[in-house]
C-alpha positions as protocol buffer text, in pm:
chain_id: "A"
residue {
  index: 1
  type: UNK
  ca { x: 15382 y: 6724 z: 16893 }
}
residue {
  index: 2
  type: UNK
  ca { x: 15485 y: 7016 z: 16719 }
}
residue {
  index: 3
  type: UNK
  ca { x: 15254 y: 7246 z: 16745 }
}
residue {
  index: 4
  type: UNK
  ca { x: 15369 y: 7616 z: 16795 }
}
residue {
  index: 5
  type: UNK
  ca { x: 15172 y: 7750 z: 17062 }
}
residue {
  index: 6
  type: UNK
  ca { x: 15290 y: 8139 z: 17047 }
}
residue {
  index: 7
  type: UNK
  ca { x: 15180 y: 8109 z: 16712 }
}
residue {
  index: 8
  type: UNK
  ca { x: 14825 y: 7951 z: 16789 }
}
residue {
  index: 9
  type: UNK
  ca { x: 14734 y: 8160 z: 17046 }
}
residue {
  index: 10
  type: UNK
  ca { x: 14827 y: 8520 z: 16837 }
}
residue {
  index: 11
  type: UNK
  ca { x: 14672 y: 8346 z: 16527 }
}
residue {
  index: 12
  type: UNK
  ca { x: 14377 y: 8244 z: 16792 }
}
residue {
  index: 13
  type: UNK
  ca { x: 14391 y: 8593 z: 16900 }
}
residue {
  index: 14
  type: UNK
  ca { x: 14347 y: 8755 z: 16606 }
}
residue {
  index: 15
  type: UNK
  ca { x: 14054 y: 8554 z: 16467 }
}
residue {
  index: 16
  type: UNK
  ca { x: 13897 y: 8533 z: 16798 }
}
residue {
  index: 17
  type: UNK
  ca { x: 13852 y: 8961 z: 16855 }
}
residue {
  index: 18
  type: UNK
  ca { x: 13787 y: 9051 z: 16525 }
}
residue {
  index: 19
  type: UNK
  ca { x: 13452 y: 9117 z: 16415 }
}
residue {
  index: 20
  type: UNK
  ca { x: 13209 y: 8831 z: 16308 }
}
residue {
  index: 21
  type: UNK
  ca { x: 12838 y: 8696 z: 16385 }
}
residue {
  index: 22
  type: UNK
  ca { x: 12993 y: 8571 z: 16743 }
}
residue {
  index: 23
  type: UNK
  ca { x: 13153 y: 8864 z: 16807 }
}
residue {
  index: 24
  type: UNK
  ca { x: 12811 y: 9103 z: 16738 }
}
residue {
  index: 25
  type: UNK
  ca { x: 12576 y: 8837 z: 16877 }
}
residue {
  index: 26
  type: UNK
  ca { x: 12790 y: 8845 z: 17235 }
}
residue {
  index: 27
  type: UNK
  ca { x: 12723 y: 9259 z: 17185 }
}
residue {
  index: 28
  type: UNK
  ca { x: 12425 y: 9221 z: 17145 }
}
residue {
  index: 29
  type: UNK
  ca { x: 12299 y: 8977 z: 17400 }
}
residue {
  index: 30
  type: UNK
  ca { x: 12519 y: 9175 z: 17635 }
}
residue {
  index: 31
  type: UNK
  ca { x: 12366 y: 9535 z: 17567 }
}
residue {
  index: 32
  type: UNK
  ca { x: 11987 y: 9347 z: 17586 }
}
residue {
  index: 33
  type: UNK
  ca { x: 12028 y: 9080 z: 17900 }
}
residue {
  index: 34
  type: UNK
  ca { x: 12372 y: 9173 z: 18027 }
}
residue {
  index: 35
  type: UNK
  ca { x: 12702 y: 9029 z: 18111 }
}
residue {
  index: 36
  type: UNK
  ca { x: 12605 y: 8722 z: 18319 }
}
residue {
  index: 37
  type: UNK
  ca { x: 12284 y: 8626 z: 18072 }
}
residue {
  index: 38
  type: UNK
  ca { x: 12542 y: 8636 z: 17819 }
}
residue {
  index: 39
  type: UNK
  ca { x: 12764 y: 8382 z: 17981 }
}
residue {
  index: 40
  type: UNK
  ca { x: 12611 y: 8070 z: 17826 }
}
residue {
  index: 41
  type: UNK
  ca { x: 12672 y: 8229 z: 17471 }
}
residue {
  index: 42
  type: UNK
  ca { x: 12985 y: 8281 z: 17502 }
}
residue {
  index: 43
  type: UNK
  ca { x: 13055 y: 7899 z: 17668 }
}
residue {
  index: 44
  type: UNK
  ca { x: 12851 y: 7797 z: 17412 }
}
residue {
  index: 45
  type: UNK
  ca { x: 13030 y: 7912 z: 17094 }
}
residue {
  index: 46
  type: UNK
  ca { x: 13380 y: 7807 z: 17298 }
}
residue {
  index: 47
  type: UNK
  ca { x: 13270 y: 7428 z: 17331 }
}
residue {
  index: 48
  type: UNK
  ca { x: 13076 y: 7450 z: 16971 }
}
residue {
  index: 49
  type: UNK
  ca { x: 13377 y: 7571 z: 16815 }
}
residue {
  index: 50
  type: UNK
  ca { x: 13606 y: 7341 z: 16961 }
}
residue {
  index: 51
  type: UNK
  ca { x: 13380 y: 7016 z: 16871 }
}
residue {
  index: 52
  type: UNK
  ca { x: 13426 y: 7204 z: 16484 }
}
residue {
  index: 53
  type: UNK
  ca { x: 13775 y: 7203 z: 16505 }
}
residue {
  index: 54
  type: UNK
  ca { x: 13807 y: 6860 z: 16620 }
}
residue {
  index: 55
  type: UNK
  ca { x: 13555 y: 6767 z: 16335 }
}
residue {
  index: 56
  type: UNK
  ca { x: 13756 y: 6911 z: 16105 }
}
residue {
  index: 57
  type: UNK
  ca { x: 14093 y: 6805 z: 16216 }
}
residue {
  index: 58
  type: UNK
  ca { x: 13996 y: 6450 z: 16189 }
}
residue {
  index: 59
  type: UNK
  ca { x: 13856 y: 6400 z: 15884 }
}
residue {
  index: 60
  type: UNK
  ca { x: 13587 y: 6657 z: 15783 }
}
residue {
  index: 61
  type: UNK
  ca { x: 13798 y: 6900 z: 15608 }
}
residue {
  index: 62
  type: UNK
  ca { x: 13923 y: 6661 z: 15367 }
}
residue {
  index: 63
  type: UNK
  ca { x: 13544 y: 6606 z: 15260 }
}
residue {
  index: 64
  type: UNK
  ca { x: 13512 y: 6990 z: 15213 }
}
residue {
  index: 65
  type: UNK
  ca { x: 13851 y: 6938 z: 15023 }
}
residue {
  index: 66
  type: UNK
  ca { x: 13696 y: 6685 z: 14806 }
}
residue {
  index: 67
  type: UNK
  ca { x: 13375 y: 6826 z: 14683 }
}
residue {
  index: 68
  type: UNK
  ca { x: 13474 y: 7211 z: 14745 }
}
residue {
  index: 69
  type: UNK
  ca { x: 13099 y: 7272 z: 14664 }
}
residue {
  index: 70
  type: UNK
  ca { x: 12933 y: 7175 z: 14963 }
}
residue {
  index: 71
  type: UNK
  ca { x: 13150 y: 7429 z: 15165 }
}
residue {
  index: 72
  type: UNK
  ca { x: 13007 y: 7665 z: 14938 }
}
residue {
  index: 73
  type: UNK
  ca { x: 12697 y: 7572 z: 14990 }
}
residue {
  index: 74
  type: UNK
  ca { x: 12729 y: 7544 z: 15351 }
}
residue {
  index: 75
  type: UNK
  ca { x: 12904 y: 7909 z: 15357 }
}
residue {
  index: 76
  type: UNK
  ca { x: 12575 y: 8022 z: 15146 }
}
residue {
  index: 77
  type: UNK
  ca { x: 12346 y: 7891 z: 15400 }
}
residue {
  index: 78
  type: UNK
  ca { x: 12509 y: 8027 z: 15689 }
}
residue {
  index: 79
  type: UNK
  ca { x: 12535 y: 8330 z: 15563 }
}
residue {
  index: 80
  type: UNK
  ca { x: 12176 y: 8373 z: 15435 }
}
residue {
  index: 81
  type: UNK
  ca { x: 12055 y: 8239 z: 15823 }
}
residue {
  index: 82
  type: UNK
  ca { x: 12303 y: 8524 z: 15927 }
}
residue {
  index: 83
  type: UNK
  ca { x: 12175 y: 8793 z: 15718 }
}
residue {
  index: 84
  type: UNK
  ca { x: 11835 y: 8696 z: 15874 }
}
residue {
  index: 85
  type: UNK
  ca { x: 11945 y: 8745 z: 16223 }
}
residue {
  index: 86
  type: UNK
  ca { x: 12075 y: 9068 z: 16154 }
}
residue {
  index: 87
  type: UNK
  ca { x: 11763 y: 9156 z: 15962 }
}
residue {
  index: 88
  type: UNK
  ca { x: 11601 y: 9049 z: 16292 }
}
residue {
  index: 89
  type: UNK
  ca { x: 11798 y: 9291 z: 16514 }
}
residue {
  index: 90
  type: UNK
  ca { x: 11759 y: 9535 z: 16305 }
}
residue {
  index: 91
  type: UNK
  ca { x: 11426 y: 9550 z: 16260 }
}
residue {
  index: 92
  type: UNK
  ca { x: 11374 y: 9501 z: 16685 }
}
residue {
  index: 93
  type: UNK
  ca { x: 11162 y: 9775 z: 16757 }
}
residue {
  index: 94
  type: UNK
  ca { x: 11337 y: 10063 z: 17039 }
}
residue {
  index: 95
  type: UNK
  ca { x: 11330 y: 10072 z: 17364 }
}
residue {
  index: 96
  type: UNK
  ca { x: 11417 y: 9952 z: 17688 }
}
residue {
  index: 97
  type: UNK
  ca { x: 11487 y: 9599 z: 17675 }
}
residue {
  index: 98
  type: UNK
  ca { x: 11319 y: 9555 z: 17345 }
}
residue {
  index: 99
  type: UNK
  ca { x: 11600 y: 9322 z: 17146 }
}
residue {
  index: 100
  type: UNK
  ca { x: 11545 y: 9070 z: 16819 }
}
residue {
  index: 101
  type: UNK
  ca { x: 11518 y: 8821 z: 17041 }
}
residue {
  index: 102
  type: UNK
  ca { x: 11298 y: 8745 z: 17367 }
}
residue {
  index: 103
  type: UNK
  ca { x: 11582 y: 8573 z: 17574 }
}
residue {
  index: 104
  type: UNK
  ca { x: 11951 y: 8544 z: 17548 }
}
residue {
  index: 105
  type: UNK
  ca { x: 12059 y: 8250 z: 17301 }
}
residue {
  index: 106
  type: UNK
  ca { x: 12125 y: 7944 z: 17537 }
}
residue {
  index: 107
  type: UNK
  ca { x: 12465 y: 7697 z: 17535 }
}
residue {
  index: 108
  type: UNK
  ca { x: 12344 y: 7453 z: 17357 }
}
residue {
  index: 109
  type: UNK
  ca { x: 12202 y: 7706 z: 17057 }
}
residue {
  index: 110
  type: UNK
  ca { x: 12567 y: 7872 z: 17060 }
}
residue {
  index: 111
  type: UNK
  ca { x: 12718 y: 7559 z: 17018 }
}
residue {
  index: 112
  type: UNK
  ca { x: 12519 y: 7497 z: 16702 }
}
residue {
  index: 113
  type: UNK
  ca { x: 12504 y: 7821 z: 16558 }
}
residue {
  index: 114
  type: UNK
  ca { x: 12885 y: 7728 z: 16490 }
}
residue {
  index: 115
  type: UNK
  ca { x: 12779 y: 7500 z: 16213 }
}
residue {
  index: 116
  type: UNK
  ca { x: 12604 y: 7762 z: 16029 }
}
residue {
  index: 117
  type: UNK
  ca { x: 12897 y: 8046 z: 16077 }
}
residue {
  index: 118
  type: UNK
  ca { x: 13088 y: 8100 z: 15775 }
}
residue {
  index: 119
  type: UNK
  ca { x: 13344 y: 8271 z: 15979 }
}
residue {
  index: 120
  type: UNK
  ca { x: 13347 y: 7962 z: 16220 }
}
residue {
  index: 121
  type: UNK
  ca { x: 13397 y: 7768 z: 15934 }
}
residue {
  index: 122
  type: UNK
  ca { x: 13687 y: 7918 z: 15762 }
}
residue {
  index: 123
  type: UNK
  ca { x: 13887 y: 7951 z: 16083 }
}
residue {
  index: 124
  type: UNK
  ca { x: 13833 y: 7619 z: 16135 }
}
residue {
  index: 125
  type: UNK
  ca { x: 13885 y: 7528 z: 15768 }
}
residue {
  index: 126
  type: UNK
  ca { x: 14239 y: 7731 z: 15779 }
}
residue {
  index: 127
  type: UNK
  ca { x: 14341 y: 7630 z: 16149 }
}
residue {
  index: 128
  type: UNK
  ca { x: 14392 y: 7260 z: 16040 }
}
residue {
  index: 129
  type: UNK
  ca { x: 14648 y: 7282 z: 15797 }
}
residue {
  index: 130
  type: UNK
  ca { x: 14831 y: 7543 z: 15946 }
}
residue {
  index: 131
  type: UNK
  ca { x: 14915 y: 7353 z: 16257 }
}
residue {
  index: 132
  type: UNK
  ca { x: 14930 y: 7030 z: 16230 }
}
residue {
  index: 133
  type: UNK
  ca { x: 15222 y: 6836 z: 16079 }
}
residue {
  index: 134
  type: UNK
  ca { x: 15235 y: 6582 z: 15849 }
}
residue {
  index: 135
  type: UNK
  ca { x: 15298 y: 6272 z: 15961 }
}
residue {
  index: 136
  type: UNK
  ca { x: 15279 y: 6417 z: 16303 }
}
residue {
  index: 137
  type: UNK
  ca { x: 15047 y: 6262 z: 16605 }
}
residue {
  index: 138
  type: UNK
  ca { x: 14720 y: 6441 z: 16482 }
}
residue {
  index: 139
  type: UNK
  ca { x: 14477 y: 6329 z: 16724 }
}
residue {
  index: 140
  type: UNK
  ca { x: 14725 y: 6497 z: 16978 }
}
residue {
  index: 141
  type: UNK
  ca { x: 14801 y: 6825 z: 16811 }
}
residue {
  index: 142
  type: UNK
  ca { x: 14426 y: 6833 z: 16629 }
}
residue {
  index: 143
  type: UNK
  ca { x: 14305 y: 6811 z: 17017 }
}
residue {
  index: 144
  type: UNK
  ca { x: 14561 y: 7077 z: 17147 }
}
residue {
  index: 145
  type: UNK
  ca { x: 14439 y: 7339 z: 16867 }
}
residue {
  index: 146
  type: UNK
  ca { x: 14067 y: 7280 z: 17006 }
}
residue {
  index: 147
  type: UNK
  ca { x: 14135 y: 7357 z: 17331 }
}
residue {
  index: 148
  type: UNK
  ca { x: 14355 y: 7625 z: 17273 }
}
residue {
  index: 149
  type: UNK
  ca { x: 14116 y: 7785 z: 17020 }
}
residue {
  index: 150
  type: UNK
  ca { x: 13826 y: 7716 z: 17251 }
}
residue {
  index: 151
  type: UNK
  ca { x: 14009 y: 7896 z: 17580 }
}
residue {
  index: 152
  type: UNK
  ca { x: 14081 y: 8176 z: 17376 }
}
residue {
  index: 153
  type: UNK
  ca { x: 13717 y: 8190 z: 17287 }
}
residue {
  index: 154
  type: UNK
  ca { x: 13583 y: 8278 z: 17598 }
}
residue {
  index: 155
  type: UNK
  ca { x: 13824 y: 8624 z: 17680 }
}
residue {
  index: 156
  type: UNK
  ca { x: 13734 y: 8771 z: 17349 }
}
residue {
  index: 157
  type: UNK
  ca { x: 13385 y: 8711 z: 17359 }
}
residue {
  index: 158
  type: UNK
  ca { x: 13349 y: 8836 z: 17699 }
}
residue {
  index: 159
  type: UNK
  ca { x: 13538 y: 9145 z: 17556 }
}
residue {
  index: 160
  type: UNK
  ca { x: 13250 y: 9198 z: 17311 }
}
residue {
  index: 161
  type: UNK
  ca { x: 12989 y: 9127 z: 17584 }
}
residue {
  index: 162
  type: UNK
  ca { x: 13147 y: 9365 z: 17788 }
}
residue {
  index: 163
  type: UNK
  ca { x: 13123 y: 9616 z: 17537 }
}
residue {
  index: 164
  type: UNK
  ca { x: 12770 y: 9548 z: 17441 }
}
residue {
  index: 165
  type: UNK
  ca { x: 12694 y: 9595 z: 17811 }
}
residue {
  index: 166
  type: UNK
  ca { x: 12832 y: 9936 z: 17853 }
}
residue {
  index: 167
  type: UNK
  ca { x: 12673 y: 10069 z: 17540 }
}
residue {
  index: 168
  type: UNK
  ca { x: 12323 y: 9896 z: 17706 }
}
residue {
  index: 169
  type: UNK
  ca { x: 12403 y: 10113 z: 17986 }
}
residue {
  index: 170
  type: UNK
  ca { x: 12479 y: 10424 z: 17764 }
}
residue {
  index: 171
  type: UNK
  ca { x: 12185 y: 10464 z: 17601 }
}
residue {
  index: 172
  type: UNK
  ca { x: 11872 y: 10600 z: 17822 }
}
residue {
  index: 173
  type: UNK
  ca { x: 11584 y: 10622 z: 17527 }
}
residue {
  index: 174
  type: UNK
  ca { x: 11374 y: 10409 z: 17299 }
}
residue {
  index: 175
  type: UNK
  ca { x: 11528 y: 10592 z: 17012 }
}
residue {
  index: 176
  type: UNK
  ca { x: 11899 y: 10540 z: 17112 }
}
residue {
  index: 177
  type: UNK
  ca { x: 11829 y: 10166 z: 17113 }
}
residue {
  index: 178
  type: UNK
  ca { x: 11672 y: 10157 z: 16793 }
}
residue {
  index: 179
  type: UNK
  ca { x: 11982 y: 10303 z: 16657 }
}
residue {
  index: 180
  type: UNK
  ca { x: 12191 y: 10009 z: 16836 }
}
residue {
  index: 181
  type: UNK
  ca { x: 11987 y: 9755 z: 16724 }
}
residue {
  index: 182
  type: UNK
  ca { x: 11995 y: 9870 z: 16350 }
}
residue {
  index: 183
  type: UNK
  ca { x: 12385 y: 9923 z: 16386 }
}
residue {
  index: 184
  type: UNK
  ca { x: 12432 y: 9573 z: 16532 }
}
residue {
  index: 185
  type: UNK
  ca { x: 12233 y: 9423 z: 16253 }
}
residue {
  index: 186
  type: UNK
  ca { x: 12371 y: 9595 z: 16002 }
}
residue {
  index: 187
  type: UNK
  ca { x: 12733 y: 9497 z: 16160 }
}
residue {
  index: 188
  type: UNK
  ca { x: 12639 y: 9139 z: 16160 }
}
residue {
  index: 189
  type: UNK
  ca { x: 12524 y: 9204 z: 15807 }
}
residue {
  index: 190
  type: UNK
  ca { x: 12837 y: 9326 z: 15705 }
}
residue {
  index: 191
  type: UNK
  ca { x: 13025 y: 9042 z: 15858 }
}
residue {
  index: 192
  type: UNK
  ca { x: 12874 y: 8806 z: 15620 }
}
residue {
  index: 193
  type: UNK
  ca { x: 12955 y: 9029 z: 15311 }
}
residue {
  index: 194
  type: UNK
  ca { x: 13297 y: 8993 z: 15428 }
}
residue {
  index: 195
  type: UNK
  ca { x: 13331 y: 8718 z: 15428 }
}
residue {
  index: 196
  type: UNK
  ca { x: 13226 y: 8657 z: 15052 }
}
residue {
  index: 197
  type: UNK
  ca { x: 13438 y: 8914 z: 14955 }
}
């Protein structure tokens, strides 16, 4: 295999702790329910988004290659279900504990949400070619870029949990979480504009 690992895990790195729907949704579970409520989330997007990569290492990709249109249709519905989730925290009303949602997304959710993530998607999408090699063993080096991508997963995530827990604990009034919940949507929201941009 030929795989360069520094250069997987800083490329993993980098699309891993920048913003996107995972990203704000880990925030935002972890300022509503807290760090350990937030735990399947994060395992969940980890293992979801590993299963993608593996999908599209071994053959899915090249169907997205091959009629380019259902990616953009897939990237359009993902990121019309995304601008509804953020419309959704957003529009949570304040207050202690009041969120979008009435318990934390569970493992299994997180895993599928991946499907629907454009962001998920073009990591995934660009991953693939990046780091495999042609004529190379690429059930061995499609399986290595999974894990690594899926390990990385869970210390930025919990990064962004983290943070959504300490703003959680930051703010005292109904008003203050209003405000968070409208700046969380409207960060999710801008993570899908982003993308189309």
């Amino acid at each position: 295999m030929n795989v360069p690992i520094l250069s997987l895990i800083l490329f993993g790195l980098a699309g891993g702790i920048t913003p996107g729907p995972n990203n704000m949704i880990s925030a935002g579970t972890g300022a509503a329910f807290g760090f350990r409520r937030t735990l399947p989330q994060i395992l969940g997007v980890a293992i979801g988004f590993a299963i993608m990569v593996v999908a599209v290492g071994l053959g899915l990709g090249g169907l997205f290659v091959a009629v380019p249109q259902l990616h953009w249709l897939l990237k359009l519905v993902g990121g019309a279900y995304l601008l509804f989730l953020a419309w959704k925290i957003a529009s949570a009303a304040g207050g202690m504990g009041a969120t979008a949602i009435e318990r934390p997304p569970t493992l299994l959710q997180s895993a599928l949400f991946q499907w629907v993530n454009p962001k998920a998607w073009a990591f995934a999408l660009s991953v693939i070619p990046a780091f495999t090699t042609p004529g190379g063993d690429l059930l061995g080096e499609v399986l290595l870029i999974a894990a690594v991508l899926g390990v990385l997963s869970l210390p930025c995530l919990a990064v962004w949990a983290g943070f959504g827990v300490l703003i959680g604990r930051l703010l005292s009034t109904p008003r203050q979480h209003r405000i968070l919940n409208i700046v969380m949507g409207g960060l999710v929201a801008l993570s899908v504009v982003t993308l189309f941009v």
